[in-house]
C-alpha positions in Angstrom: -27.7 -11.0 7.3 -24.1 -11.5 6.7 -21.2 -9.5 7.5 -20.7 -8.7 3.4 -24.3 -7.3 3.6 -24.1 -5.3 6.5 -21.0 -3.7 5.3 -22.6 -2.8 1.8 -25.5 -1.3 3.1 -26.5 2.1 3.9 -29.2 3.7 5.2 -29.6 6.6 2.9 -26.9 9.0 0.0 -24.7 11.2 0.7 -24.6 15.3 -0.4 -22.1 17.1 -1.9 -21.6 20.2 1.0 -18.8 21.9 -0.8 -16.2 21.9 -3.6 -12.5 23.1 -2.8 -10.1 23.6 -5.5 -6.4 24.0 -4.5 -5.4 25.5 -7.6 -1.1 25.3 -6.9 1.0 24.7 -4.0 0.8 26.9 -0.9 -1.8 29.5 -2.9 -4.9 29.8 -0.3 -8.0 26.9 -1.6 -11.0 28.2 -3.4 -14.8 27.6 -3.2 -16.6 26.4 -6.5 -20.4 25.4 -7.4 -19.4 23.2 -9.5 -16.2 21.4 -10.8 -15.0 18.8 -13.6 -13.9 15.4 -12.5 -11.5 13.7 -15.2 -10.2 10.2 -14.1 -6.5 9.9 -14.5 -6.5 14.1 -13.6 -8.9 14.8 -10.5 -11.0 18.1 -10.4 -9.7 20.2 -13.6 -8.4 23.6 -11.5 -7.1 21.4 -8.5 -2.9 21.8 -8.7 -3.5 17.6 -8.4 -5.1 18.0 -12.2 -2.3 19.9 -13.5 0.5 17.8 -11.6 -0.7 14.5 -13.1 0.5 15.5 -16.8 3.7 15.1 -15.2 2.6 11.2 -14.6 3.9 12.3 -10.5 0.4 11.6 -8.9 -0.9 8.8 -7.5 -4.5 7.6 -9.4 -5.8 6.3 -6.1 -5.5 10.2 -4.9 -7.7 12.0 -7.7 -10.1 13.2 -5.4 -9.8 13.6 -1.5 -12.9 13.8 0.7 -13.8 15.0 3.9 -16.7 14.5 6.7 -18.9 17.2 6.9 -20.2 16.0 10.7 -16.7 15.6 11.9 -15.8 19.2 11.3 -17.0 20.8 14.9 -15.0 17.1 16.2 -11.8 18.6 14.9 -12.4 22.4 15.3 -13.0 21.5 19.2 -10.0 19.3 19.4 -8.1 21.6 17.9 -9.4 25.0 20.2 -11.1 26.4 17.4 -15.3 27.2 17.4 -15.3 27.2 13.8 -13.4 25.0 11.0 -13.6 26.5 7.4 -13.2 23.5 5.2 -11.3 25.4 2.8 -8.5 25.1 5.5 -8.4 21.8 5.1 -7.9 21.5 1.8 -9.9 18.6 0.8 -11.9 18.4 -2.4 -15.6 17.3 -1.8 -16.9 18.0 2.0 -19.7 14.8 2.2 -22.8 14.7 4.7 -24.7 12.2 5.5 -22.4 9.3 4.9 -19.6 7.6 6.7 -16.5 8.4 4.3 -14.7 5.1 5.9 -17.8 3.2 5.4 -17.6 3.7 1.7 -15.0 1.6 0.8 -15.3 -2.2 1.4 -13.1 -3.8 3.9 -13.1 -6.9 1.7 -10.1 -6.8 -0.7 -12.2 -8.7 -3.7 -15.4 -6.5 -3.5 -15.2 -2.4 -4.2 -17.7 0.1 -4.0 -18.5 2.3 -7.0 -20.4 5.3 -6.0 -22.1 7.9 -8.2 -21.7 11.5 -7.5 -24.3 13.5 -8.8 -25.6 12.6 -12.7 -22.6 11.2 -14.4 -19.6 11.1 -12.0 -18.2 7.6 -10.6 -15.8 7.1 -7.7 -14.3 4.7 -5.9 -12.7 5.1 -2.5 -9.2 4.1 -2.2 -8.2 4.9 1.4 -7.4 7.3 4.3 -6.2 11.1 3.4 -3.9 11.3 6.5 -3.2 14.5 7.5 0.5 16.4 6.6 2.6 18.1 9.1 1.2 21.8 7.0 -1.9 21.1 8.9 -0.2 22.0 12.2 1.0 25.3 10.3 -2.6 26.1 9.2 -4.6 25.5 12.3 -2.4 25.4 15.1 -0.6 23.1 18.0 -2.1 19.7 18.3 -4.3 19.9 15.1 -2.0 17.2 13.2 -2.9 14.7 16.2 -6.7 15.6 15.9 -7.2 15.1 12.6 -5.6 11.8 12.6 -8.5 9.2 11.9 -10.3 12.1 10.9 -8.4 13.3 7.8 -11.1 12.4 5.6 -10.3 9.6 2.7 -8.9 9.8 -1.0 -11.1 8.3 -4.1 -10.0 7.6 -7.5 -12.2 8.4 -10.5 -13.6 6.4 -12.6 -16.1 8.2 -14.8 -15.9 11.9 -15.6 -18.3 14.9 -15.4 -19.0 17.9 -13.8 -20.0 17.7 -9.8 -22.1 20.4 -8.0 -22.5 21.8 -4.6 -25.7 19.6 -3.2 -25.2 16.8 -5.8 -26.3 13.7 -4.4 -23.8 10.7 -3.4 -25.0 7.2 -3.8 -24.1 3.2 -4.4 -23.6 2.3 -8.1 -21.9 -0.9 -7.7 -20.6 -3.4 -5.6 -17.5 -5.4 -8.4 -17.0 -8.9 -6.7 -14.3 -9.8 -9.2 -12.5 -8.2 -11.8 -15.1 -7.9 -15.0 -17.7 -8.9 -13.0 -20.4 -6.2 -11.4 -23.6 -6.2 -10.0 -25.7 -3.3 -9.3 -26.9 -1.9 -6.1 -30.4 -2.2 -4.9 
């Protein structure tokens, strides 16, 4: 098996854990079932929805993502015996698969994921964390979520995703136009 192979394979999908909206700047994050993704917008209800009518957001940032298994990781590192995810502000928390893992290290090959029934993503890179995080859960928390900040996605077909949704390969695009499903 090639490295290409390898690197597009997984063992099983993903689950959505939890939904966080962050509905403006500095307001505390909130806990949904269910949410709208929109591509070009994000979750409607996250302040990143209602910024990009201003055309200031980035469109590889609609969505940001964070590691459901590395959340006792960063709580310990950080003194705590608990991590809310809500604190962390991310939008999807995701078991079962390795956020880095989902997107391709090979610059002419991206992964397409679907999210539930009719939601696409696509991974677009690391969510590194922001000196607030230091603010929100305490001295050395900025250090230990580095690497572990979760990653950011972009969105490239809209719907609504739910709390336990399923998380899975769609497709692997080798070149621009051209896409060929996953097995």
């Amino acid at each position: 098996m090639d490295l290409r192979q390898l690197c597009h394979g997984f063992a099983s999908a993903g689950r959505i854990e939890a939904i966080v909206l962050r509905p403006a700047r500095g307001e505390p994050a909130v806990s949904v079932n269910a949410a709208v993704a929109e591509p070009g917008r994000g979750l409607i209800g996250d302040r990143r929805a209602a910024g990009k009518q201003s055309g200031r957001q980035s469109p590889k940032r609609e969505i940001t993502l964070f590691q459901a298994e590395h959340l006792p990781l960063v709580a310990g590192w950080c003194g705590l015996d608990y991590l809310d995810p809500l604190r962390l502000r991310r939008n999807l928390l995701i078991s079962g698969l390795n956020l880095v893992g989902m997107r391709s290290p090979f610059p002419d090959a991206q992964l397409e994921w679907t999210v539930g029934h009719e939601v696409r993503i696509r991974i677009t890179g690391p969510c590194d964390p922001c000196s607030k995080m230091a603010t929100e859960l305490g001295a050395g928390s900025y250090n230990a979520l580095r690497g572990h900040g979760g990653m950011t996605a972009a969105i490239v077909a809209g719907g609504v995703i739910r709390v336990g949704d399923c998380i899975s390969l769609h497709a692997i695009t080798t070149r621009p136009g051209k896409t060929s499903a996953a097995d």
